[in-house]
PDBQT receptor file of N, H, CA, C and O in Angstrom, charges set to zero:
ATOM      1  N   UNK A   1     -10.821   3.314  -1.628  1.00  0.00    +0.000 N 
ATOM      2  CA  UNK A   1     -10.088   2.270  -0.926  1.00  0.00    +0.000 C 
ATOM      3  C   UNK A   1     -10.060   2.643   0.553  1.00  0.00    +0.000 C 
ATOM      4  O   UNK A   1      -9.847   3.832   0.789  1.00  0.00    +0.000 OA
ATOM      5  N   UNK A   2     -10.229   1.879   1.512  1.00  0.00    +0.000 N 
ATOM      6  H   UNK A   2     -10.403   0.913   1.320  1.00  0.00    +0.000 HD
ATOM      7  CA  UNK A   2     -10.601   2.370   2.836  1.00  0.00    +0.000 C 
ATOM      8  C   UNK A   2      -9.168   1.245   3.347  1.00  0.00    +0.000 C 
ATOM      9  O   UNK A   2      -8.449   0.540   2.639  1.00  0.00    +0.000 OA
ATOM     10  N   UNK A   3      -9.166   1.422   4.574  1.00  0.00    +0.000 N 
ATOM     11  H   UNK A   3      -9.750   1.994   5.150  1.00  0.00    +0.000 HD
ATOM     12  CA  UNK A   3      -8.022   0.621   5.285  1.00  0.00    +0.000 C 
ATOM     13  C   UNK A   3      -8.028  -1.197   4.924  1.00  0.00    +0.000 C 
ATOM     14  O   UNK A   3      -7.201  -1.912   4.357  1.00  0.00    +0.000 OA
ATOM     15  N   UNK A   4      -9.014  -1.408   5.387  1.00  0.00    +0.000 N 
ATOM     16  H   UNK A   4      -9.685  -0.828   5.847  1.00  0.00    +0.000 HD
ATOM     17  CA  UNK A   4      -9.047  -2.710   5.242  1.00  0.00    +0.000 C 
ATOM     18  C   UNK A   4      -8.462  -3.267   4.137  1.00  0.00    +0.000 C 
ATOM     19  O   UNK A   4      -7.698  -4.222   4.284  1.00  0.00    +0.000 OA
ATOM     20  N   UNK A   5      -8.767  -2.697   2.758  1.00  0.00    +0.000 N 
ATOM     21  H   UNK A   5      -9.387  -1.922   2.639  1.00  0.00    +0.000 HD
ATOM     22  CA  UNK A   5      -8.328  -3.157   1.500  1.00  0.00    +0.000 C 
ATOM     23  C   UNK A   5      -7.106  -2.792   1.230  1.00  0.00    +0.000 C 
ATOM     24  O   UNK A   5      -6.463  -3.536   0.489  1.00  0.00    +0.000 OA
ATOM     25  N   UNK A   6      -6.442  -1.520   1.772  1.00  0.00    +0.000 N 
ATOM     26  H   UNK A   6      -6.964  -0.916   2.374  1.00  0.00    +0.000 HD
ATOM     27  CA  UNK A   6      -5.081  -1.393   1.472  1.00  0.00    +0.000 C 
ATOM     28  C   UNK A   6      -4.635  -2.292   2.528  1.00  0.00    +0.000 C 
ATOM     29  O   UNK A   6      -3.583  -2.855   2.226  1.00  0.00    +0.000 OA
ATOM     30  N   UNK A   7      -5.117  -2.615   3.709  1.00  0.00    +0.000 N 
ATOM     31  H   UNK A   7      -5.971  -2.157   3.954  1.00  0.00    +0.000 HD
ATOM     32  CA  UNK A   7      -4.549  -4.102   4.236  1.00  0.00    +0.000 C 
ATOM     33  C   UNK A   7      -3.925  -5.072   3.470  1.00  0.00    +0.000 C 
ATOM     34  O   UNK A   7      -2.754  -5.446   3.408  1.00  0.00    +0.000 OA
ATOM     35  N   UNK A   8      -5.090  -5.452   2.815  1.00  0.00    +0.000 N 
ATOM     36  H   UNK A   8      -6.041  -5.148   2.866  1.00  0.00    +0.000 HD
ATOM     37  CA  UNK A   8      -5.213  -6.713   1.770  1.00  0.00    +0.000 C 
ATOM     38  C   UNK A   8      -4.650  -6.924   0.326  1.00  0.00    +0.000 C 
ATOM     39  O   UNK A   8      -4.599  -7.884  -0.443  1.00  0.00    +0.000 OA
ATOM     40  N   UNK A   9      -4.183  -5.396   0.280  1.00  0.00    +0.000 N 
ATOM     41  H   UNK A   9      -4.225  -4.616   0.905  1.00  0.00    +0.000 HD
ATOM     42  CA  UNK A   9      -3.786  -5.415  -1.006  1.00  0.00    +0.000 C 
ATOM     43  C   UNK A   9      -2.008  -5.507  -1.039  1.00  0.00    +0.000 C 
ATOM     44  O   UNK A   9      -1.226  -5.752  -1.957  1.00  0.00    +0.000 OA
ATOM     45  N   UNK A  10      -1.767  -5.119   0.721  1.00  0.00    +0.000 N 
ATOM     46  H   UNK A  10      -2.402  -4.920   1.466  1.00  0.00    +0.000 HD
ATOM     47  CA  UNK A  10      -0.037  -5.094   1.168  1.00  0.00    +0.000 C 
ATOM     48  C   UNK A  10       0.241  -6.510   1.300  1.00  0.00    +0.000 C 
ATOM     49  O   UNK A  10       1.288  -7.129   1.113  1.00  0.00    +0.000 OA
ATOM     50  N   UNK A  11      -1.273  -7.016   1.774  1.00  0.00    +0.000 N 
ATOM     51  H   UNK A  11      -2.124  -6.513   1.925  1.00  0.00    +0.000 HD
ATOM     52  CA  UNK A  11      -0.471  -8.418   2.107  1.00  0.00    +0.000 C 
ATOM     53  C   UNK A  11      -0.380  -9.588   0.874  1.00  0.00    +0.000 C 
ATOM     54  O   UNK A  11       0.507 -10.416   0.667  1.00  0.00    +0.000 OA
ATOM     55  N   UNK A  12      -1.654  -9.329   0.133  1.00  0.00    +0.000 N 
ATOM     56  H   UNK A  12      -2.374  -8.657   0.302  1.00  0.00    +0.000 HD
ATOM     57  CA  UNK A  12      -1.708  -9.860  -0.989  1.00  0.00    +0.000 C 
ATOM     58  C   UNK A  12      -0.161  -9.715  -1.836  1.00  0.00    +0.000 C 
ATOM     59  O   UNK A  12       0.484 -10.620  -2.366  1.00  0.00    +0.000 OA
ATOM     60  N   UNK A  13       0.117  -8.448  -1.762  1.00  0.00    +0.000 N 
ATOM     61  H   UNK A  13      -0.406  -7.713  -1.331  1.00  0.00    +0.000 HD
ATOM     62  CA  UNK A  13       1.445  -8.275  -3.146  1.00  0.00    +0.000 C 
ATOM     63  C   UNK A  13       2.849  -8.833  -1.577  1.00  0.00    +0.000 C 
ATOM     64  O   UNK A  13       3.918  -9.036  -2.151  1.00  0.00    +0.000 OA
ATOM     65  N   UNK A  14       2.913  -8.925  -0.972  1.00  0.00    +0.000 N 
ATOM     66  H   UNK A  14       2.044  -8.760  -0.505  1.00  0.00    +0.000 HD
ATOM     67  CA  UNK A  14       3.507  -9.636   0.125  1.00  0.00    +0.000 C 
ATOM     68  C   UNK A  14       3.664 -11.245  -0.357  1.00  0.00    +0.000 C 
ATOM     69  O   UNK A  14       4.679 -11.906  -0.573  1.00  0.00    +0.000 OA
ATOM     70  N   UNK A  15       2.562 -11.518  -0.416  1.00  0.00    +0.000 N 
ATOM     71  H   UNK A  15       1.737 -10.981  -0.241  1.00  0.00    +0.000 HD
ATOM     72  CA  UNK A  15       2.793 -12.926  -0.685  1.00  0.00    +0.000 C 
ATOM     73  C   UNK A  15       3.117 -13.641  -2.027  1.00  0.00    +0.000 C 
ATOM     74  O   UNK A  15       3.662 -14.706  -2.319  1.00  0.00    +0.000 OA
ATOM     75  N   UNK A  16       2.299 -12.148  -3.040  1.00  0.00    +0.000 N 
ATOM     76  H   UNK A  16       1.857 -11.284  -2.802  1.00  0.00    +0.000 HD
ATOM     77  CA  UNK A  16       3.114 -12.514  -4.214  1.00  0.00    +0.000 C 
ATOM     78  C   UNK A  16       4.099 -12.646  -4.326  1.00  0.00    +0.000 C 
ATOM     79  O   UNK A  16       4.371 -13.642  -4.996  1.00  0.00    +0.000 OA
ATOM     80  N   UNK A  17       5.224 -11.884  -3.846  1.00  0.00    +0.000 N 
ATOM     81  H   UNK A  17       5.002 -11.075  -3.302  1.00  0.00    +0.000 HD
ATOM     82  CA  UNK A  17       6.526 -11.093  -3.742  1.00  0.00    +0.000 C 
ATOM     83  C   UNK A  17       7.448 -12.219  -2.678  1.00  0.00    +0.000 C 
ATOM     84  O   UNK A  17       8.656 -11.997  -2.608  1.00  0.00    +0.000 OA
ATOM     85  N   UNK A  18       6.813 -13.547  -1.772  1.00  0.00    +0.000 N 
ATOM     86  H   UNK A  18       5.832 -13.727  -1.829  1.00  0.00    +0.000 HD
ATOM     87  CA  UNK A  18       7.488 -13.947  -1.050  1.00  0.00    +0.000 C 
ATOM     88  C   UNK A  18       8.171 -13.049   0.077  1.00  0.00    +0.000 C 
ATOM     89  O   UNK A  18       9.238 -13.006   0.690  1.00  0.00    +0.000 OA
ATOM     90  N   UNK A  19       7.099 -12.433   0.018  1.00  0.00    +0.000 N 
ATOM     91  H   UNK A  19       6.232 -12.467  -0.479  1.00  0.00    +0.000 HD
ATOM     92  CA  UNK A  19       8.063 -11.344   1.139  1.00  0.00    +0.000 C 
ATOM     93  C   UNK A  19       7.154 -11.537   2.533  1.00  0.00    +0.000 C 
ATOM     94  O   UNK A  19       5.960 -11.241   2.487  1.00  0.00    +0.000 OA
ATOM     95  N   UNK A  20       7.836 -12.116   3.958  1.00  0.00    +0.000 N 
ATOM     96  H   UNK A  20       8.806 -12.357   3.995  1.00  0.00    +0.000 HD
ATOM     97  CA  UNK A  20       7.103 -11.959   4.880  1.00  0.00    +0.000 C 
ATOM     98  C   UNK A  20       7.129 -10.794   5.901  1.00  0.00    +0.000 C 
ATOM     99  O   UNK A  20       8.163 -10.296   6.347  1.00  0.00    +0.000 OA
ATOM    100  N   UNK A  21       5.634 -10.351   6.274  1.00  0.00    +0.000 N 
ATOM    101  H   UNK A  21       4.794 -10.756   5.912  1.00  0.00    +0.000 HD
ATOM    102  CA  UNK A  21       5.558  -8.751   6.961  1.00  0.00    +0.000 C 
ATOM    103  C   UNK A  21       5.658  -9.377   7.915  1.00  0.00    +0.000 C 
ATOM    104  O   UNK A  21       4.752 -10.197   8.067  1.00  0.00    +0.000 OA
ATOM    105  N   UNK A  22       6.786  -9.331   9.048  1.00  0.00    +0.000 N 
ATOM    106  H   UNK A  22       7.521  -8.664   8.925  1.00  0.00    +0.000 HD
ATOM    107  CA  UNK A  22       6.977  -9.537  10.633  1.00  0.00    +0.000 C 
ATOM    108  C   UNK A  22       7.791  -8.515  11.526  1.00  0.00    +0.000 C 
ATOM    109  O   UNK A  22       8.489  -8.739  12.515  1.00  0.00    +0.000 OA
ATOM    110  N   UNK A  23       7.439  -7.103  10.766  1.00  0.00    +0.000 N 
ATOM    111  H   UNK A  23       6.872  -6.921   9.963  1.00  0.00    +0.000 HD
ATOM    112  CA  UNK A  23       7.810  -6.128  11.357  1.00  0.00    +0.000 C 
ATOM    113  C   UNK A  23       9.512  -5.702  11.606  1.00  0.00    +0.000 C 
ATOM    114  O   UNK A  23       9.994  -4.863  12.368  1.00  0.00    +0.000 OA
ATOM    115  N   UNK A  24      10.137  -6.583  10.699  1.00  0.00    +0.000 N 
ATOM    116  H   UNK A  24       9.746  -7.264  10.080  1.00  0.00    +0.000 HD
ATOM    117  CA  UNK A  24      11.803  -6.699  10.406  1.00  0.00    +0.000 C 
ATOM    118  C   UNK A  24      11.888  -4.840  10.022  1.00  0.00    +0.000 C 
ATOM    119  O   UNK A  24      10.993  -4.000  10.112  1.00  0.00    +0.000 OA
ATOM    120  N   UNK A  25      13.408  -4.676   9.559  1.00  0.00    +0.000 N 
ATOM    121  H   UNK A  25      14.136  -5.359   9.486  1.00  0.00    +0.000 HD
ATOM    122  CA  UNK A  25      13.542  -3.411   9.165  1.00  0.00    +0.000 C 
ATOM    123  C   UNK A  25      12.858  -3.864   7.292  1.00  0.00    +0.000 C 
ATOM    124  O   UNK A  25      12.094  -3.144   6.650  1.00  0.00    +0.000 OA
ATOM    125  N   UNK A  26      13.435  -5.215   6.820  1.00  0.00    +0.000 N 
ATOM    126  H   UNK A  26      14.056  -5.800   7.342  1.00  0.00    +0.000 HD
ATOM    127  CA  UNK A  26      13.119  -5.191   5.698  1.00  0.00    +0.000 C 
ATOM    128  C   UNK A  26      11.717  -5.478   5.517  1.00  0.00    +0.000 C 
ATOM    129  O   UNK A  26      11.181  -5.210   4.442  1.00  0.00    +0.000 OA
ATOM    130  N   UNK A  27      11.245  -5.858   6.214  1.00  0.00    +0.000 N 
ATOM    131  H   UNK A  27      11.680  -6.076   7.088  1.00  0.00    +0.000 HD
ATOM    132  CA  UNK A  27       9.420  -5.910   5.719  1.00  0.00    +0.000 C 
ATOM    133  C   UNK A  27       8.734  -4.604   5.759  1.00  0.00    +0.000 C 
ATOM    134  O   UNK A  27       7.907  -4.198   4.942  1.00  0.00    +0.000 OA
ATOM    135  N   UNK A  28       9.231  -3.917   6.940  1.00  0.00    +0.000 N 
ATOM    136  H   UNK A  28       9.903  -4.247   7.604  1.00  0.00    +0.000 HD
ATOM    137  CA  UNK A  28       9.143  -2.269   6.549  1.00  0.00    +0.000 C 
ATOM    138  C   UNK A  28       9.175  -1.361   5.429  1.00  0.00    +0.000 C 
ATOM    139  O   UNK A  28       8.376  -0.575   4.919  1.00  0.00    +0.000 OA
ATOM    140  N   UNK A  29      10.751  -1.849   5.145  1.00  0.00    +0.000 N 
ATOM    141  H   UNK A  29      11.399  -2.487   5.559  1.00  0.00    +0.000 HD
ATOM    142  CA  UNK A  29      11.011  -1.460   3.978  1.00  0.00    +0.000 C 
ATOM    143  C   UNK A  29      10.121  -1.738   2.750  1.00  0.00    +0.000 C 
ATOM    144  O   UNK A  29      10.235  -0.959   1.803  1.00  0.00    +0.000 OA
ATOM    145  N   UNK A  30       9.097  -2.939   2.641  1.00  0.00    +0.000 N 
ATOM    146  H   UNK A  30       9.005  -3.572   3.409  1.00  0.00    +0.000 HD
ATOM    147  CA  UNK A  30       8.724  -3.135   1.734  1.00  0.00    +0.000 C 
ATOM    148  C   UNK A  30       7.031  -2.470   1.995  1.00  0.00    +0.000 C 
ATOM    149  O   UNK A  30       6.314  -2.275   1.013  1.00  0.00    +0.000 OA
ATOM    150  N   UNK A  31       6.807  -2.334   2.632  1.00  0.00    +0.000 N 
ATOM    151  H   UNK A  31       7.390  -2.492   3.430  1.00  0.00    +0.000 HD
ATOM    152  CA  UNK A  31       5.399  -1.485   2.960  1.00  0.00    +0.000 C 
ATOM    153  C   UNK A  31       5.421  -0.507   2.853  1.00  0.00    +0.000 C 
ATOM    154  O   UNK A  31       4.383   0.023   2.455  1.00  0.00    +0.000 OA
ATOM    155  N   UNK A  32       6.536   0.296   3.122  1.00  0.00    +0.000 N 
ATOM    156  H   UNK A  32       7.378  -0.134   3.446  1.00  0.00    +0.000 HD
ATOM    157  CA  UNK A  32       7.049   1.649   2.442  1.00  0.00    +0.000 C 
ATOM    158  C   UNK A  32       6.711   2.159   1.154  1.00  0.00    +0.000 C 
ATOM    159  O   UNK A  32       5.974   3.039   0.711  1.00  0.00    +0.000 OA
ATOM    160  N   UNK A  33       7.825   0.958   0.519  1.00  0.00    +0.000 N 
ATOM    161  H   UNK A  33       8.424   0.243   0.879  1.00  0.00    +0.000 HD
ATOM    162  CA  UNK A  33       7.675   1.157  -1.052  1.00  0.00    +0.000 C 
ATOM    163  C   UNK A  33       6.285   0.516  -1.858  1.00  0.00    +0.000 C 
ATOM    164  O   UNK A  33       6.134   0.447  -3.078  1.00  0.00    +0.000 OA
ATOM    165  N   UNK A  34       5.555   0.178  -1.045  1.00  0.00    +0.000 N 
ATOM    166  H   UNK A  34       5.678   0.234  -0.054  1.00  0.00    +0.000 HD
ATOM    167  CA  UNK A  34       4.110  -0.604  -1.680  1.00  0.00    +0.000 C 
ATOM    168  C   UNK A  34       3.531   0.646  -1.057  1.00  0.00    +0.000 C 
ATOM    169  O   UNK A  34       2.703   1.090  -1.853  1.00  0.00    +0.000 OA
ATOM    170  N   UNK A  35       3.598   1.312  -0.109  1.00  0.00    +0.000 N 
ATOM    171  H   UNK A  35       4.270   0.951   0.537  1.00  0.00    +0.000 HD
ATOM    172  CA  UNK A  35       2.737   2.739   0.339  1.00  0.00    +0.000 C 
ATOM    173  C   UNK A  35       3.267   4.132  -0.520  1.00  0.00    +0.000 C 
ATOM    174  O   UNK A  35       2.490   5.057  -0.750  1.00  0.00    +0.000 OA
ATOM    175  N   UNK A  36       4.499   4.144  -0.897  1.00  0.00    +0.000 N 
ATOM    176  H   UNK A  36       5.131   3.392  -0.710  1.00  0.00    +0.000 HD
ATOM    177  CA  UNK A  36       4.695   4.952  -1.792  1.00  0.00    +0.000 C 
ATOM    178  C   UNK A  36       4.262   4.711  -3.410  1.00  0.00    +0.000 C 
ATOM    179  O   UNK A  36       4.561   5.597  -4.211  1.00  0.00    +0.000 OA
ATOM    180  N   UNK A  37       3.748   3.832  -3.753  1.00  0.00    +0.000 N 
ATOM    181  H   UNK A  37       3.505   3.112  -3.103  1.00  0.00    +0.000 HD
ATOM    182  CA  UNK A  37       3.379   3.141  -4.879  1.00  0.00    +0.000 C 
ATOM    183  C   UNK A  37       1.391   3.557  -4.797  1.00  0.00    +0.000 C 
ATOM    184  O   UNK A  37       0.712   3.940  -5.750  1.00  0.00    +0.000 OA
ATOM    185  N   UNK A  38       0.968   3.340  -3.541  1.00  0.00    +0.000 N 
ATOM    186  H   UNK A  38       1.519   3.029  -2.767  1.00  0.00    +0.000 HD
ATOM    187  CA  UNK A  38      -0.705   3.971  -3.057  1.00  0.00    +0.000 C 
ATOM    188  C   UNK A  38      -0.698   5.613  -3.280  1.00  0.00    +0.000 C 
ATOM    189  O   UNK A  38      -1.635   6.328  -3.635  1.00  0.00    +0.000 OA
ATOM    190  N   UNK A  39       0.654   5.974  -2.957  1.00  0.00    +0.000 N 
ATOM    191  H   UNK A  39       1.415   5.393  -2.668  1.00  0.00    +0.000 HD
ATOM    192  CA  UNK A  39       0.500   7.448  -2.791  1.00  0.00    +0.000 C 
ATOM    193  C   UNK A  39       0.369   8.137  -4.444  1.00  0.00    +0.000 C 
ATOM    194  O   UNK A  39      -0.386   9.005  -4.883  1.00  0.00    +0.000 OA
ATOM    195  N   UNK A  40       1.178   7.536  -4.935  1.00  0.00    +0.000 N 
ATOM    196  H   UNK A  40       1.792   6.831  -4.579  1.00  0.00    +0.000 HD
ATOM    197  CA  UNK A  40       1.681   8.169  -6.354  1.00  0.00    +0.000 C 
ATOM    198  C   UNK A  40       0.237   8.059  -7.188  1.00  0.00    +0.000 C 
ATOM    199  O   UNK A  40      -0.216   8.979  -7.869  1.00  0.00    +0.000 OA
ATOM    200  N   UNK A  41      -0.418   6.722  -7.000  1.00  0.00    +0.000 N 
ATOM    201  H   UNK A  41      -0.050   5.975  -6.447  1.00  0.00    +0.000 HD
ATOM    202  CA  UNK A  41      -1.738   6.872  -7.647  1.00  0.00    +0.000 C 
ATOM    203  C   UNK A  41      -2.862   7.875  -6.902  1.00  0.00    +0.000 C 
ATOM    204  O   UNK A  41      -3.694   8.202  -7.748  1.00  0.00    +0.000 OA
ATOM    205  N   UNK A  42      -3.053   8.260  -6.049  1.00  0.00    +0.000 N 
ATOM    206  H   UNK A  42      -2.378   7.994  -5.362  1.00  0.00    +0.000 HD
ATOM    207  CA  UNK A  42      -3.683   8.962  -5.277  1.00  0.00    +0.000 C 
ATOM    208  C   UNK A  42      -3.417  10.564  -6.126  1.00  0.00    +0.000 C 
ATOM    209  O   UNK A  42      -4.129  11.324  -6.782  1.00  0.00    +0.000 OA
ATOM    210  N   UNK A  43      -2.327  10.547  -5.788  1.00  0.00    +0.000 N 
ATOM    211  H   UNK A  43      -1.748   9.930  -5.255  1.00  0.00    +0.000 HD
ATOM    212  CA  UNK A  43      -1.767  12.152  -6.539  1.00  0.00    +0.000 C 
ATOM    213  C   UNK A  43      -1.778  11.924  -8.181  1.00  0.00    +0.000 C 
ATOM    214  O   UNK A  43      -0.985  12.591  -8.844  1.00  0.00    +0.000 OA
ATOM    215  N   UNK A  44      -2.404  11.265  -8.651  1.00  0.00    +0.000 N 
ATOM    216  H   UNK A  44      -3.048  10.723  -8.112  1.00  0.00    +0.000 HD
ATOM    217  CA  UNK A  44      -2.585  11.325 -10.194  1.00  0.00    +0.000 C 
ATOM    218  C   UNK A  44      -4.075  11.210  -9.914  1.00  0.00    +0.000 C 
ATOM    219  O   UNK A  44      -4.462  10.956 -11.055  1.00  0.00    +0.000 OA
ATOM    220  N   UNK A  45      -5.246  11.227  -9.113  1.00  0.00    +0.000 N 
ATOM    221  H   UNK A  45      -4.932  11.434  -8.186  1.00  0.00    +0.000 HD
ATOM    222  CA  UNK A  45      -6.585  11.444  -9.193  1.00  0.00    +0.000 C 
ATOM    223  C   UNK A  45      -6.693  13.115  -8.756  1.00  0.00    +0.000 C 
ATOM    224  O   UNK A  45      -6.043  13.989  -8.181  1.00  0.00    +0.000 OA
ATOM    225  N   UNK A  46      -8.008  12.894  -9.468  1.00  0.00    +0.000 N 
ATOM    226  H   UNK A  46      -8.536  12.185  -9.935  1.00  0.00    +0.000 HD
ATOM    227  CA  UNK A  46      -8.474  14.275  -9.057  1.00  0.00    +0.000 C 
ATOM    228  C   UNK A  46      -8.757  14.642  -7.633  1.00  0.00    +0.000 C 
ATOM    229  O   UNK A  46      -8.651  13.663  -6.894  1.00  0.00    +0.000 OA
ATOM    230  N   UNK A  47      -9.131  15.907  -6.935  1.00  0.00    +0.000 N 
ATOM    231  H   UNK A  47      -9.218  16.702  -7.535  1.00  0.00    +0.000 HD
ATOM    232  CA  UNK A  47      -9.360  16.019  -5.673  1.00  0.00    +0.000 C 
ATOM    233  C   UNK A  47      -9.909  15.092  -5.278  1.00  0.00    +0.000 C 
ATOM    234  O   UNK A  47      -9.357  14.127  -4.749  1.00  0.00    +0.000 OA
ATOM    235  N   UNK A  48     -11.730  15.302  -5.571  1.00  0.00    +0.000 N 
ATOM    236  H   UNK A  48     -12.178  16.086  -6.001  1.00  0.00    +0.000 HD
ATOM    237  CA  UNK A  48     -12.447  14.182  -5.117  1.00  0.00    +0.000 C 
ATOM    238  C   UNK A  48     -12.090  12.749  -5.408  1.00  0.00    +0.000 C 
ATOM    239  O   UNK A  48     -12.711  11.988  -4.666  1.00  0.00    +0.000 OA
ATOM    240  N   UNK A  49     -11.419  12.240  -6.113  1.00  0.00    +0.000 N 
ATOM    241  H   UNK A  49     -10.915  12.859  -6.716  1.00  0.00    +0.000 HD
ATOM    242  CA  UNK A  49     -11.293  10.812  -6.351  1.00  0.00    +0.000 C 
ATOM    243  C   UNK A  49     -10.022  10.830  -5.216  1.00  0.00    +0.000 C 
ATOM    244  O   UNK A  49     -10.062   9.732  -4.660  1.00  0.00    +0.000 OA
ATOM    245  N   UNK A  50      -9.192  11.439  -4.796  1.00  0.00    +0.000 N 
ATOM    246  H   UNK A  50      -9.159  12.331  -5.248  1.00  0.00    +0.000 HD
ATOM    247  CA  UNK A  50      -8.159  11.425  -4.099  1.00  0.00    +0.000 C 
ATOM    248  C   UNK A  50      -8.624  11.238  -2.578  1.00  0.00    +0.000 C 
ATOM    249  O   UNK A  50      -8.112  10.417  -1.817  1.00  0.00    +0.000 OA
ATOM    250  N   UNK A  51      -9.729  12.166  -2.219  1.00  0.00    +0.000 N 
ATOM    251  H   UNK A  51     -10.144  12.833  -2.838  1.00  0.00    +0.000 HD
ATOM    252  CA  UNK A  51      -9.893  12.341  -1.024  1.00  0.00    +0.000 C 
ATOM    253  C   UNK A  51     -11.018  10.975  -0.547  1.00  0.00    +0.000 C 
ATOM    254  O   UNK A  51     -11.209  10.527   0.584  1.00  0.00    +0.000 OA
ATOM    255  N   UNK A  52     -11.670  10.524  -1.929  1.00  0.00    +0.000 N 
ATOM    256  H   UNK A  52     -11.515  10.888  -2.847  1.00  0.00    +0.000 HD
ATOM    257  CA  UNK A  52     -12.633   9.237  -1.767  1.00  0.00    +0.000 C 
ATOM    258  C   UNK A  52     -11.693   8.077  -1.453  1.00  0.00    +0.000 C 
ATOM    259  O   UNK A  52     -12.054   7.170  -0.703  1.00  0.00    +0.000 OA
ATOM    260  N   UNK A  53     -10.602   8.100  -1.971  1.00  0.00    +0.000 N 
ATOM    261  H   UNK A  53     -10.309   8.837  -2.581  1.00  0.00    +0.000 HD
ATOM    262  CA  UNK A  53      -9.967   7.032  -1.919  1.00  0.00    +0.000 C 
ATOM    263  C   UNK A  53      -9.102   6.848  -0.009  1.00  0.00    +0.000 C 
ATOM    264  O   UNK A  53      -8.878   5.961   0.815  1.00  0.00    +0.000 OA
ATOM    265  N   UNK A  54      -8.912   8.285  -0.169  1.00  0.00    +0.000 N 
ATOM    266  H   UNK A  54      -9.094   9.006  -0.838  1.00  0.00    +0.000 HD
ATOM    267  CA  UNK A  54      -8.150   8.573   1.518  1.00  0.00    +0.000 C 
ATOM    268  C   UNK A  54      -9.371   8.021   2.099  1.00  0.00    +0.000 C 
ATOM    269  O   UNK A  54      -9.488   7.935   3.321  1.00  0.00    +0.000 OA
TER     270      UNK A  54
C-alpha cells in the first residue's frame, strides 16, 4: 500500500462513515483511529510484508 491508496482508503471509509475530513479536531480524530487501524495490520505482517506495505 503506498500513500496514495491509504489516501483513498481514509477517504473512502470517510464517506462511508459520513464523516467529513476538513481538518476539525474531530476529523482528526477520525484519521487517527483509521491510521491506528493501518498500523495494527502492518504489525500482524511479517517483516517483509510490513516494510512492502510501508
Amino acid at each position: 500500500m503506498n500513500f496514495e491508496e491509504m489516501e483513498q482508503q481514509i477517504s473512502d471509509y470517510a464517506k462511508a462513515h459520513h464523516v467529513v475530513l476538513d481538518y476539525t479536531a474531530q476529523s482528526i480524530e477520525v484519521v487517527d483511529e483509521i491510521m491506528e487501524t493501518f498500523h495494527e495490520r502492518v504489525n500482524q505482517c511479517s517483516e517483509e510484508e510490513g516494510d512492502e506495505i510501508l
